[in-house]
Biopython code that builds the backbone (N, CA, C, O; Angstrom):
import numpy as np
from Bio.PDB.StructureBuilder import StructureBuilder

atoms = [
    (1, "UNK", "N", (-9.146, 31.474, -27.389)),
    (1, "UNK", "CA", (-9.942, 30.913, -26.323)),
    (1, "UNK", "C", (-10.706, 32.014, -25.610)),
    (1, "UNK", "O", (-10.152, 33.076, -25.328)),
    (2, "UNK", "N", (-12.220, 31.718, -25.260)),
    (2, "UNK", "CA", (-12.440, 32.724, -24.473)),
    (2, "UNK", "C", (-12.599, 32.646, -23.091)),
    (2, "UNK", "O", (-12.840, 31.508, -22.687)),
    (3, "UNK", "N", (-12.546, 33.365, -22.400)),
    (3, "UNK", "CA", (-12.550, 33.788, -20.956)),
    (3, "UNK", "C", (-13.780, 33.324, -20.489)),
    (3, "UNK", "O", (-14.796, 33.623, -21.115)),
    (4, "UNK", "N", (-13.840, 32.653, -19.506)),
    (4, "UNK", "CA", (-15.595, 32.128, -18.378)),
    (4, "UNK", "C", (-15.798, 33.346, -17.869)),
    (4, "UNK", "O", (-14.993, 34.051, -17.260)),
    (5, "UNK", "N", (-16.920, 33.563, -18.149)),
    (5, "UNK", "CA", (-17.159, 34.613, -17.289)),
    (5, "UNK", "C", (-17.255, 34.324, -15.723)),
    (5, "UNK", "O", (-17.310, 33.120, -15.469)),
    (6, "UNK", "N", (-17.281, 35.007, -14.840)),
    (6, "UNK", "CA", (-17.451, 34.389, -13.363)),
    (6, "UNK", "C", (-18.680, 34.309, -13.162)),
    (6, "UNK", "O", (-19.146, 33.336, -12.569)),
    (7, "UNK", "N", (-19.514, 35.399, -13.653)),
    (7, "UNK", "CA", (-21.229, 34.867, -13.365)),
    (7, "UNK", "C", (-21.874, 33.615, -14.116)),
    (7, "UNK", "O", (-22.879, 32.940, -13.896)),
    (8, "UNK", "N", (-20.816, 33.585, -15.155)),
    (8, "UNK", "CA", (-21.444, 31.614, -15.830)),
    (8, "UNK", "C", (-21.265, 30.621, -15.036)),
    (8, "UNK", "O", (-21.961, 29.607, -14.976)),
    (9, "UNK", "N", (-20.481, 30.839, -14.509)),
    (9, "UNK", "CA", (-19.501, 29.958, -13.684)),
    (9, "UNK", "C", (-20.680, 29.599, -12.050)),
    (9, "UNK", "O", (-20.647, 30.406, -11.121)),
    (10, "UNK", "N", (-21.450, 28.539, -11.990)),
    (10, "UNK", "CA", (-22.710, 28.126, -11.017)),
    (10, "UNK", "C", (-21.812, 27.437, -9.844)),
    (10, "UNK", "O", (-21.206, 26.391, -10.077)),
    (11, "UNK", "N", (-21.763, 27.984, -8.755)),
    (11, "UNK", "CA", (-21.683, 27.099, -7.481)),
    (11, "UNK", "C", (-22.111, 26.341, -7.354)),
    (11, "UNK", "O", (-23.313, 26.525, -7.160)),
    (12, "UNK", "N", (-21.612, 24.687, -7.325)),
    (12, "UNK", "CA", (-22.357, 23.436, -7.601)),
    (12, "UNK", "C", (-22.066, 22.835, -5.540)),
    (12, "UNK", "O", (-22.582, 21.780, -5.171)),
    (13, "UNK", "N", (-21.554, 23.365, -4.929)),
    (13, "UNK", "CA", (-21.237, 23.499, -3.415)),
    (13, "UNK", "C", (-22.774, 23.639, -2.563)),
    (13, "UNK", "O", (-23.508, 24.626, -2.555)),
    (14, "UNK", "N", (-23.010, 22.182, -1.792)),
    (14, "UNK", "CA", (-24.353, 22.899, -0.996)),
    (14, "UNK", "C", (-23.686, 23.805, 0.150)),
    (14, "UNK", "O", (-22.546, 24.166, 0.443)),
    (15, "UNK", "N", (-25.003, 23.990, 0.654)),
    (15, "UNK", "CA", (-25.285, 24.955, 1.801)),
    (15, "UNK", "C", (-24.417, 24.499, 3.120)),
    (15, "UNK", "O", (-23.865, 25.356, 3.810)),
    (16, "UNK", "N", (-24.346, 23.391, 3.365)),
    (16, "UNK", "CA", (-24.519, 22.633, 4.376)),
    (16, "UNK", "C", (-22.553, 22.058, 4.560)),
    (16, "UNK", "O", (-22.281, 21.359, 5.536)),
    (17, "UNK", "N", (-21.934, 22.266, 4.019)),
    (17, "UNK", "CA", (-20.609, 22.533, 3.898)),
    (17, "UNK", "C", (-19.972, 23.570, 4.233)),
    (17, "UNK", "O", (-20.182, 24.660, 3.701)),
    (18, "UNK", "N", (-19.027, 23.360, 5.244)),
    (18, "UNK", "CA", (-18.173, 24.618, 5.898)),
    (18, "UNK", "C", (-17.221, 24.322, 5.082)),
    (18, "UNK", "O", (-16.605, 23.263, 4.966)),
    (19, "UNK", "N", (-17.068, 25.786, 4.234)),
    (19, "UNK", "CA", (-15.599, 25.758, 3.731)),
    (19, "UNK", "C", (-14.289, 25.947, 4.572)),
    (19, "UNK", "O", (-13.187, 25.630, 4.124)),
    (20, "UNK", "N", (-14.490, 26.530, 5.926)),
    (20, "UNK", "CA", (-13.148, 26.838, 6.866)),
    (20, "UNK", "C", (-12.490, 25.265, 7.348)),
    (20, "UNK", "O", (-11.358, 24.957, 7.720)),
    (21, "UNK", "N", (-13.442, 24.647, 7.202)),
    (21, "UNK", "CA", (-12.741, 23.418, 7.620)),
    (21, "UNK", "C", (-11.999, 22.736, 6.596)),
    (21, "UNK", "O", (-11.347, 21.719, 6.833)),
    (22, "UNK", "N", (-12.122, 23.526, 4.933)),
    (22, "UNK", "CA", (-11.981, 22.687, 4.073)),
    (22, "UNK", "C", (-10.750, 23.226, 3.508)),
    (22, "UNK", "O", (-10.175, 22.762, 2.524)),
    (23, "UNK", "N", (-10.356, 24.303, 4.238)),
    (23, "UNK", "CA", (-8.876, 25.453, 4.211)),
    (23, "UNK", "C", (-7.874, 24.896, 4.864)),
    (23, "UNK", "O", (-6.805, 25.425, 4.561)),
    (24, "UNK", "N", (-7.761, 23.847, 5.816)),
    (24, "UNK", "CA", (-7.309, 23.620, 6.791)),
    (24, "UNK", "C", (-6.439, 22.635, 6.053)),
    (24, "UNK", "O", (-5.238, 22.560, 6.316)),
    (25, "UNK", "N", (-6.924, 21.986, 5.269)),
    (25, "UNK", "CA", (-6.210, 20.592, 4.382)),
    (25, "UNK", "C", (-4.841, 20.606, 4.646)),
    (25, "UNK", "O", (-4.394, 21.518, 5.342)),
    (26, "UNK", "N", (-3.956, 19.573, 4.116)),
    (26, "UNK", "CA", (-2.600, 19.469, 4.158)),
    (26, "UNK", "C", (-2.412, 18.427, 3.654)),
    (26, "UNK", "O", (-2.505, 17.243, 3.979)),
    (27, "UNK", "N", (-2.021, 19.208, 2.471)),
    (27, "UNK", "CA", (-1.009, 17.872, 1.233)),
    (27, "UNK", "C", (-0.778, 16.929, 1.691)),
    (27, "UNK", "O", (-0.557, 17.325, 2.835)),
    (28, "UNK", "N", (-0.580, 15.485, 1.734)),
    (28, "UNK", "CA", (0.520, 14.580, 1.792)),
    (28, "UNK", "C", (0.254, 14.455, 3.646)),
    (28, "UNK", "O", (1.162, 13.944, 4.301)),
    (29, "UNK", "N", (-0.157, 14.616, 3.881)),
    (29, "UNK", "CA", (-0.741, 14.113, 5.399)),
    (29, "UNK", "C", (-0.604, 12.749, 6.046)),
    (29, "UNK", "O", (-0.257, 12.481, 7.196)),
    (30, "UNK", "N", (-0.906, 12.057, 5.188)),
    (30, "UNK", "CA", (-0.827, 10.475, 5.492)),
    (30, "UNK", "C", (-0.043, 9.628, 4.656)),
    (30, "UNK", "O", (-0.129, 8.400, 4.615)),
    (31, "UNK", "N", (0.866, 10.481, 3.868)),
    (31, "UNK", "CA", (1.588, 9.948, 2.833)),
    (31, "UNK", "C", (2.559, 8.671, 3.580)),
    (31, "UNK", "O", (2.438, 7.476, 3.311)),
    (32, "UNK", "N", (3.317, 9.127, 4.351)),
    (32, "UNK", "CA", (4.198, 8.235, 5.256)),
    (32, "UNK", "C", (3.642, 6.539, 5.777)),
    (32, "UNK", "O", (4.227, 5.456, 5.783)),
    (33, "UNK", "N", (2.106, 7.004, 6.222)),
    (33, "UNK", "CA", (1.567, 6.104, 7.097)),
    (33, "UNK", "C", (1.061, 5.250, 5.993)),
    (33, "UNK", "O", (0.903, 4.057, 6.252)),
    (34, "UNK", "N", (0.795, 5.662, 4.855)),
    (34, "UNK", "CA", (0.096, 4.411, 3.570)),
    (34, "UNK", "C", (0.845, 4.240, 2.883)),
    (34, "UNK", "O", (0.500, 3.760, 1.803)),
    (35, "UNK", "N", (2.397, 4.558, 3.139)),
    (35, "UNK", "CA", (3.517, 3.904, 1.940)),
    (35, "UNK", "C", (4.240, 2.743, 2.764)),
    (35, "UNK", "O", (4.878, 1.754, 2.406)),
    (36, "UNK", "N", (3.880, 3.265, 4.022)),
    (36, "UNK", "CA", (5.208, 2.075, 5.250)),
    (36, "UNK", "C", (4.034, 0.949, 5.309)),
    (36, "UNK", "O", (4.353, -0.046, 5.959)),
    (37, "UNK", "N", (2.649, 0.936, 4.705)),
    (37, "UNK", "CA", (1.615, -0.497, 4.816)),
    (37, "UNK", "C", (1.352, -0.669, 3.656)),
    (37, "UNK", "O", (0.535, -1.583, 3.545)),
    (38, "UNK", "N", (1.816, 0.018, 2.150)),
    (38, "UNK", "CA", (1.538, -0.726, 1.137)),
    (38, "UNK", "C", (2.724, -0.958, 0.180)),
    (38, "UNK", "O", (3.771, -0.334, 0.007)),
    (39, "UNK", "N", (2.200, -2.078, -0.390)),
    (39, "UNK", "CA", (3.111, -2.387, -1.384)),
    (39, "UNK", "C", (2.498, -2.711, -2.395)),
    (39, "UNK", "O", (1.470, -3.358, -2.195)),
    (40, "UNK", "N", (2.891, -2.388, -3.900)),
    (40, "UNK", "CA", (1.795, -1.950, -4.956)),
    (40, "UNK", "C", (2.175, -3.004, -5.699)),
    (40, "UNK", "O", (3.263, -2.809, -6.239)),
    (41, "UNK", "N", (1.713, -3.992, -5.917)),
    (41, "UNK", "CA", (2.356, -4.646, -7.604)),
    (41, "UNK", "C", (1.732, -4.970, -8.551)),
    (41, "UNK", "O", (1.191, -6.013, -8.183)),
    (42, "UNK", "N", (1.496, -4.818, -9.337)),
    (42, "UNK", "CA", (0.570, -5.165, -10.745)),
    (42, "UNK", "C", (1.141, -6.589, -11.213)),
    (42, "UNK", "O", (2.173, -7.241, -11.372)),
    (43, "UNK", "N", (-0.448, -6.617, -11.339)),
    (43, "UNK", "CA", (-0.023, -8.603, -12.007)),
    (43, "UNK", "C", (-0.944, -8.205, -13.310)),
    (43, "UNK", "O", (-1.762, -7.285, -13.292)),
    (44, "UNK", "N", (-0.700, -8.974, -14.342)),
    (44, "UNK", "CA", (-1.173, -9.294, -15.413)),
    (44, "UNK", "C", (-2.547, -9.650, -15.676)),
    (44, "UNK", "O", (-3.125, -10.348, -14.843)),
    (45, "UNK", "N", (-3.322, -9.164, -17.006)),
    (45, "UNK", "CA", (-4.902, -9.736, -16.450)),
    (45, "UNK", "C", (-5.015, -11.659, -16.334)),
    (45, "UNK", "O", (-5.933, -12.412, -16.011)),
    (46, "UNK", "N", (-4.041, -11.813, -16.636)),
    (46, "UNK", "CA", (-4.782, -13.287, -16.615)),
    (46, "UNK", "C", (-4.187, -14.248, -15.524)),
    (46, "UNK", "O", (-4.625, -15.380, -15.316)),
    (47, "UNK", "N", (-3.259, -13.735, -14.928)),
    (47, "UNK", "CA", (-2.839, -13.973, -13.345)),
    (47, "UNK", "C", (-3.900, -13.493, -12.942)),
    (47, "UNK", "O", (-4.578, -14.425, -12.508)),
    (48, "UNK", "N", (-4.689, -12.067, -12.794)),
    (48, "UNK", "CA", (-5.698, -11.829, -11.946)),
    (48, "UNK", "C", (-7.127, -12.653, -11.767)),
    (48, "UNK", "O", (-8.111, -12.454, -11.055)),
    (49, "UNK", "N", (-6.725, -13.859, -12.923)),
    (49, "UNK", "CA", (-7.981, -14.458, -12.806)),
    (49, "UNK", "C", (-7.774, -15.579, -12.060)),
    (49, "UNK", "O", (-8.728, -16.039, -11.433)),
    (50, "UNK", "N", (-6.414, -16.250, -11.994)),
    (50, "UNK", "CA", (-6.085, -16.989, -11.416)),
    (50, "UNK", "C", (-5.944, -16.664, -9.863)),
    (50, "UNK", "O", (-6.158, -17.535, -9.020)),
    (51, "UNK", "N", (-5.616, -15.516, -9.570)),
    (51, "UNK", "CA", (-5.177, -15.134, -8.191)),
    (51, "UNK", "C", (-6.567, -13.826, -8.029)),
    (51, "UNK", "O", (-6.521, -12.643, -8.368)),
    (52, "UNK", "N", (-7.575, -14.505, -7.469)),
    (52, "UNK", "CA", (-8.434, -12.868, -7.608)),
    (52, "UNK", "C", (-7.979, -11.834, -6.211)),
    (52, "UNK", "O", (-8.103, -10.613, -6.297)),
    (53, "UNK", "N", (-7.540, -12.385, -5.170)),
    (53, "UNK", "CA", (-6.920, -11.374, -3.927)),
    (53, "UNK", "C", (-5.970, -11.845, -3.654)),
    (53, "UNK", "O", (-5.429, -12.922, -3.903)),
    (54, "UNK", "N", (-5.634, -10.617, -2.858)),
    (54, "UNK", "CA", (-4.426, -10.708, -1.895)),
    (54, "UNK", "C", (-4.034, -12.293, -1.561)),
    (54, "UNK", "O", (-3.058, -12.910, -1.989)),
    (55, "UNK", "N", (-5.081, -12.771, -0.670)),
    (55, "UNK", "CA", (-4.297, -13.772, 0.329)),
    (55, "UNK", "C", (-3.612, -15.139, -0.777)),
    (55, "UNK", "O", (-2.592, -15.794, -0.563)),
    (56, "UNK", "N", (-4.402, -15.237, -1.758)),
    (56, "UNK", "CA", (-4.468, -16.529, -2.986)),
    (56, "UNK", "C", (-3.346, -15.921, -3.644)),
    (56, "UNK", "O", (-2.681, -16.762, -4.249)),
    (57, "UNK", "N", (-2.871, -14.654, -3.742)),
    (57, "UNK", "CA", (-1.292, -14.035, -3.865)),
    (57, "UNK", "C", (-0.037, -14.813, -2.996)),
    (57, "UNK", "O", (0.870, -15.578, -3.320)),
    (58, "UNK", "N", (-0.491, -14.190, -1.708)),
    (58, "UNK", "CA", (0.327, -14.652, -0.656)),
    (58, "UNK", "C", (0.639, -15.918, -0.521)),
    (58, "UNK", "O", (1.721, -16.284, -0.063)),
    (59, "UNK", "N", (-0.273, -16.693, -0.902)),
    (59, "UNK", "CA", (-0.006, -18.449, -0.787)),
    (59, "UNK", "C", (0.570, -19.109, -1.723)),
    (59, "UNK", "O", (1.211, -20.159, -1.666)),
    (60, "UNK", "N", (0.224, -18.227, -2.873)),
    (60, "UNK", "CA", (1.370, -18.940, -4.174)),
    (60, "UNK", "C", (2.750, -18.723, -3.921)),
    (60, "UNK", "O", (3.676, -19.499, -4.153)),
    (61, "UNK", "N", (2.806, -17.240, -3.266)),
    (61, "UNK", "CA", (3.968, -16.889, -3.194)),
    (61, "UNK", "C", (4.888, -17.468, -2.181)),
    (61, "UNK", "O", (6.032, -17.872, -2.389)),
    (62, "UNK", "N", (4.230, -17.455, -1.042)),
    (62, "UNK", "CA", (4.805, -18.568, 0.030)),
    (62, "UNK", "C", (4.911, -20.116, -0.291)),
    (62, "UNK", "O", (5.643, -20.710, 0.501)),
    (63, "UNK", "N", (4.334, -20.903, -1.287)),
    (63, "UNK", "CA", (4.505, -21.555, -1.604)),
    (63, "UNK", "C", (5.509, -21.958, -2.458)),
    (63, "UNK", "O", (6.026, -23.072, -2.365)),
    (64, "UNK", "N", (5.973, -20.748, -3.674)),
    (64, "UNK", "CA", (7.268, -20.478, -4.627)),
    (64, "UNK", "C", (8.494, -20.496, -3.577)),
    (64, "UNK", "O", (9.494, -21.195, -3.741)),
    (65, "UNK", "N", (8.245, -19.461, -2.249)),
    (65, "UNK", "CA", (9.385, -19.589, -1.853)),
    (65, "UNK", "C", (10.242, -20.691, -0.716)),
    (65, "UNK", "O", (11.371, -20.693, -0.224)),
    (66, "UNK", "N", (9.057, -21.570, -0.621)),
    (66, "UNK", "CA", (9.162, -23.022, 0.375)),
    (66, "UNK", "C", (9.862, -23.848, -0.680)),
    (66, "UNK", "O", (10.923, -24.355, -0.316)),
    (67, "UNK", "N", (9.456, -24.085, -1.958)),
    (67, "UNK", "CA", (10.205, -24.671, -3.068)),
    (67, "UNK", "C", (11.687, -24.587, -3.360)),
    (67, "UNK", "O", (12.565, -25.429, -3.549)),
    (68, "UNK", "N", (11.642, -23.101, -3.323)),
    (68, "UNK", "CA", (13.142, -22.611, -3.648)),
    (68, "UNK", "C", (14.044, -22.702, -2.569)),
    (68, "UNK", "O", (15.269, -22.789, -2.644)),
    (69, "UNK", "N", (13.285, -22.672, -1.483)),
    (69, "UNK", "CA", (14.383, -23.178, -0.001)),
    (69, "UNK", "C", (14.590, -21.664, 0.350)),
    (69, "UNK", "O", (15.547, -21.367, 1.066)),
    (70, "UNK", "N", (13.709, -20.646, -0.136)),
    (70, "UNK", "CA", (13.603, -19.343, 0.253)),
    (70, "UNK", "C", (13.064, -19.459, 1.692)),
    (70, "UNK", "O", (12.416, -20.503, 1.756)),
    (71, "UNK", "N", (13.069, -18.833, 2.833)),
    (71, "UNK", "CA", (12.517, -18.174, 3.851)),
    (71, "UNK", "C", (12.113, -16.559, 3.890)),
    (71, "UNK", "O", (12.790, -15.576, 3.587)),
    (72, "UNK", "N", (10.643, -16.674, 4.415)),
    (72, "UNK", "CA", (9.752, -15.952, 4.939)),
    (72, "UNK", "C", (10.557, -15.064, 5.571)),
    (72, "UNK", "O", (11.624, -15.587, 5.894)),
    (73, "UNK", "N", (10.440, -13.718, 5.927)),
    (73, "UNK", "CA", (10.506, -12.507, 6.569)),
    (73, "UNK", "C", (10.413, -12.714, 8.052)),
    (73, "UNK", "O", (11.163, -12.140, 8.842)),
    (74, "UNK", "N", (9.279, -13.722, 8.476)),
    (74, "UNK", "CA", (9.040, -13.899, 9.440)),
    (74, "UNK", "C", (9.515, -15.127, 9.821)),
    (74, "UNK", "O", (9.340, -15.468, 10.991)),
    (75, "UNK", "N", (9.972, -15.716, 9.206)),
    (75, "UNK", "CA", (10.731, -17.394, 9.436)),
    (75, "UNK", "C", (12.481, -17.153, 9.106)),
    (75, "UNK", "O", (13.299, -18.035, 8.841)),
    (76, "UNK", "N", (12.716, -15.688, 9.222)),
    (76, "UNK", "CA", (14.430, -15.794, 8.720)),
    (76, "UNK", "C", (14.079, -14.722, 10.025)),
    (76, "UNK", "O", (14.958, -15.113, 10.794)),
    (77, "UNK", "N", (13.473, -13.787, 10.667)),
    (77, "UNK", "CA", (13.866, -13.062, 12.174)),
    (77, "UNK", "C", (14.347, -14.594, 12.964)),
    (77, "UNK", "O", (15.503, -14.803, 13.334)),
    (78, "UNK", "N", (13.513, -15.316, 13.081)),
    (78, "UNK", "CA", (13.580, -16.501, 14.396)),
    (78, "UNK", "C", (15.252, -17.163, 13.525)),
    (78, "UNK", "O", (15.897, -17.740, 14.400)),
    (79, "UNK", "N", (15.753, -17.191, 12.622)),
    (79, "UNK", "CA", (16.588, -18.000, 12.133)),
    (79, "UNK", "C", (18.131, -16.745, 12.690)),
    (79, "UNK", "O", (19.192, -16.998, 13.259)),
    (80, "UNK", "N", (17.629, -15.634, 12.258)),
    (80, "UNK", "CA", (19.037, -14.326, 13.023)),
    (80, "UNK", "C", (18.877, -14.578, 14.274)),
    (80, "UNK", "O", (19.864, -14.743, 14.990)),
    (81, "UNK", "N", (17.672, -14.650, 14.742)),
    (81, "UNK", "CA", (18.293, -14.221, 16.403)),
    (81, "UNK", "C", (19.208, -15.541, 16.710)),
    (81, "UNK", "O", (20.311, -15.310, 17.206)),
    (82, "UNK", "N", (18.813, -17.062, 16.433)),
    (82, "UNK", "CA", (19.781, -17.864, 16.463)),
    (82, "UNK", "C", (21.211, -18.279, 15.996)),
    (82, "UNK", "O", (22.105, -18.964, 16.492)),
    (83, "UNK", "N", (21.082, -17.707, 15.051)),
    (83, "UNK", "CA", (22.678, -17.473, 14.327)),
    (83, "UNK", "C", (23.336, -16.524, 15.208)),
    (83, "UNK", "O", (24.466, -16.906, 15.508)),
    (84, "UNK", "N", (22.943, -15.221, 15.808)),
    (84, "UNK", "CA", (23.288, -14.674, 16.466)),
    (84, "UNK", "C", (23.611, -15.200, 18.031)),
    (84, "UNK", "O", (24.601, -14.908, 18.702)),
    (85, "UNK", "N", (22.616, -15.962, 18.367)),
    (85, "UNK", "CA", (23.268, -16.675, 19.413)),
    (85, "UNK", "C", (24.139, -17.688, 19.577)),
    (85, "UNK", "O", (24.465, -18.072, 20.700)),
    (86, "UNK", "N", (24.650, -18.276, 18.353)),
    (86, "UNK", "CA", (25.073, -19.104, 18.032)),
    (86, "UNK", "C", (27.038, -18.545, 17.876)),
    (86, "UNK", "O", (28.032, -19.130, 18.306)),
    (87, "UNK", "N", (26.939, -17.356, 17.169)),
    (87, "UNK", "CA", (27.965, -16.492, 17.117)),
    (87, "UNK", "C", (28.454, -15.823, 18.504)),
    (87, "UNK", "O", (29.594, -15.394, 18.686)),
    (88, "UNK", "N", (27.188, -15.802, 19.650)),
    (88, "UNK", "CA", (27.709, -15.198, 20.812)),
    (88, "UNK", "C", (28.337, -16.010, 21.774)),
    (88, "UNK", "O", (29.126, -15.602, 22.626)),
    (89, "UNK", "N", (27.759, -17.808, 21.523)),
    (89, "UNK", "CA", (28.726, -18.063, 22.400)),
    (89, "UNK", "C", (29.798, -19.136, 21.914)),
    (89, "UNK", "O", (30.230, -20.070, 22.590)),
    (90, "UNK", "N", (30.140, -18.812, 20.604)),
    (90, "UNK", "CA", (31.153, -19.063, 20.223)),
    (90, "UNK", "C", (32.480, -17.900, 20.583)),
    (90, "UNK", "O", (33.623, -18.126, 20.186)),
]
sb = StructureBuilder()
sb.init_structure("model")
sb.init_model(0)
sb.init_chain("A")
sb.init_seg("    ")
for serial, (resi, resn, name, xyz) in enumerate(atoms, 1):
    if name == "N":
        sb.init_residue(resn, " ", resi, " ")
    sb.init_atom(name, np.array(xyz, "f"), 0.0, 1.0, " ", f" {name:<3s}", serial, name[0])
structure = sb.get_structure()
């Protein structure tokens, strides 16, 4: 293999770019804040035609779990705090 020379090698960087600001970086910066708001799941291509976003996701899925007699995340908090009160003044 041979070696690049460094004078082949063209600065493709305009003028108009401060590199000191571009030293400053830090890995993994927001790593925390975009893993605790996403959740990744791959669907199949031909679910994706059926479901083209998010929300037409969400509604099948809330709908699967109204069937199954599953509760919502947000429909089983309101169901603990009552069980819990239910346990307190027993």
């Amino acid at each position: 293999m041979r070696k690049v020379s460094s004078k082949a090698v063209k600065d493709d960087l305009r003028p108009e770019y401060d590199l000191t600001k571009l030293r400053k970086a830090v890995r993994g910066k927001y790593y925390k804040q975009a893993m605790a708001g996403t959740n990744l799941v791959l669907v199949d291509p031909d679910l994706a035609k059926v479901f083209p976003d998010s929300a037409s996701v969400n509604r099948a899925l809330r709908a699967l779990c109204d069937a199954a007699g599953k509760s919502t995340p947000s429909s089983r908090r309101s169901t603990k705090k009552s069980a819990h009160r239910k346990r307190s003044a027993a």
